[in-house]
N, C-alpha and C positions, 0 to 999 in steps of 0.2 A: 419596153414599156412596163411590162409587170415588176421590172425592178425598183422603177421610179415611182410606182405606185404604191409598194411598199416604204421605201424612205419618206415619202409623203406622211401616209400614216404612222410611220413610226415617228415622224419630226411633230404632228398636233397629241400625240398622246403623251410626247415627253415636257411640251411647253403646257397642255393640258396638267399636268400632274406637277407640275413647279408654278405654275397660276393656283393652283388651291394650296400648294404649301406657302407661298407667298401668301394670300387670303388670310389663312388661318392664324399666319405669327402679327399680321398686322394689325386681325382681329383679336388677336387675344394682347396685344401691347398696346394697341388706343381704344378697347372698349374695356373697362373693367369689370362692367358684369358678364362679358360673356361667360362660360362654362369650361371649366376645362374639360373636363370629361361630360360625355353625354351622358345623358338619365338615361338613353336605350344599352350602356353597355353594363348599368351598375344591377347586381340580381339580387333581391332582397335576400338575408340569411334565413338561413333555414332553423324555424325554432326547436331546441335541442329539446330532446323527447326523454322522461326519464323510465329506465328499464330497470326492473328488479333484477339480479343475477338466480340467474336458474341455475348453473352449477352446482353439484353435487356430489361430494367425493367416497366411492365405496372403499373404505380401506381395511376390510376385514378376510386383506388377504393367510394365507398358510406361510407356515415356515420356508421360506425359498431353501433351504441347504438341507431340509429333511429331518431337522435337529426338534422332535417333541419336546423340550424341558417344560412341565410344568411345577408350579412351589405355589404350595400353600402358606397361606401365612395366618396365624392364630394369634387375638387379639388377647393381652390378659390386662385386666386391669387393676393396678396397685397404686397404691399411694405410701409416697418415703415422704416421712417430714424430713428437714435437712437441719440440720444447724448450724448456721455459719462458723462458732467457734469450733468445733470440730473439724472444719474443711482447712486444709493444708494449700499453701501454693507450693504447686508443684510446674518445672521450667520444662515445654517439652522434649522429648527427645532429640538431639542432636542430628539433624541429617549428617550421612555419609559425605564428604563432599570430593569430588573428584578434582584429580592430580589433572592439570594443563599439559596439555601435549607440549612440552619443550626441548629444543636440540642444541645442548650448551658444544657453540663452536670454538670457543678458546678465551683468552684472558687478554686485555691490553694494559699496561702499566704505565700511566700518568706520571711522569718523573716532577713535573711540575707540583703536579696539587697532591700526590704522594697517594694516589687512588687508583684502584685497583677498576677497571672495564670488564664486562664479561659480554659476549659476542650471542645473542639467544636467538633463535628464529622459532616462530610458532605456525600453525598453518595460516595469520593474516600478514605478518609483516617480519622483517629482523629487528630487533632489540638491541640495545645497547644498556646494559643494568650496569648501578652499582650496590654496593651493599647500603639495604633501609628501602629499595625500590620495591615497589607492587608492580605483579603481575597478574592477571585473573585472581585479585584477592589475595592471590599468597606475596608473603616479604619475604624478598632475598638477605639472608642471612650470612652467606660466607662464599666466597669467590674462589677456588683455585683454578691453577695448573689445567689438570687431570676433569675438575668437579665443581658441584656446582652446590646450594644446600638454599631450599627454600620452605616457609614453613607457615602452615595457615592454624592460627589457634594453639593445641598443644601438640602439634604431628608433622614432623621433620622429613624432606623427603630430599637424596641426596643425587643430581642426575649428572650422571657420568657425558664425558667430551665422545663425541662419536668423529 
């Protein structure tokens, strides 16, 4: 008996709860003013409040590694006239400019177009040059056998076959 009592109950709460969902779609598809959502679930926003930043940062810390350097510095004040015809242009100095890590692996000879290949690997990729091609800026000049001759501006740098 107390089984039956339960399926009981549990058959009006499940036809109970499909009679209000039924209700509901019926009432929100043939009444057009109903609501979709209730006014008790909507919470008004909260008006935002504005705060000054109190933050405040001490940064008049000591030297961390123990190193006192202090430099004075002493103001003088002079006045240069200049004259433009006396000022020279002058081009600045030349940077140093560094040789491209290259590894000339040997020559192919083009029987065809009468051209000479040289085999280069760099640390991105391998190369196939001929002579007139750039590399990192420098032009390849002369291809051998043995060697390799590429030159940026006036400085000639020759790199041996490993």
């Amino acid at each position: 008996m107390n089984k039956k009592h339960t399926q009981i109950l549990l058959l009006i709460t499940v036809i109970s709860l499909w009679g209000i969902i039924i209700y509901k779609a019926y009432n929100f598809l043939y009444n057009p003013e109903s609501e979709i959502v209730s006014n008790s679930f909507v919470r008004p926003a909260k008006q935002a409040q504005e705060e000054t930043d109190t933050l405040r940062l001490l940064l008049n810390y000591g030297d961390p590694f123990g190193i006192q350097k202090t430099q004075t510095y002493s103001v003088i004040n002079t006045s240069i006239k200049l004259n433009p015809k006396n000022l020279r242009k002058t081009e600045p100095p030349a940077l140093p400019v560094s040789i491209p890590a290259l590894n000339y692996q040997g020559l192919i000879y083009n029987p065809k177009k009468s051209v000479n290949v040289g085999i280069v690997s760099s640390k991105k990729e391998s190369l196939l040059l001929k002579q007139g091609d750039t590399v990192e800026g420098w032009v390849v000049k002369e291809l051998r056998k043995d060697s390799l001759s590429i030159s940026h501006k006036n400085q000639v740098v020759w790199i041996r076959k490993k």
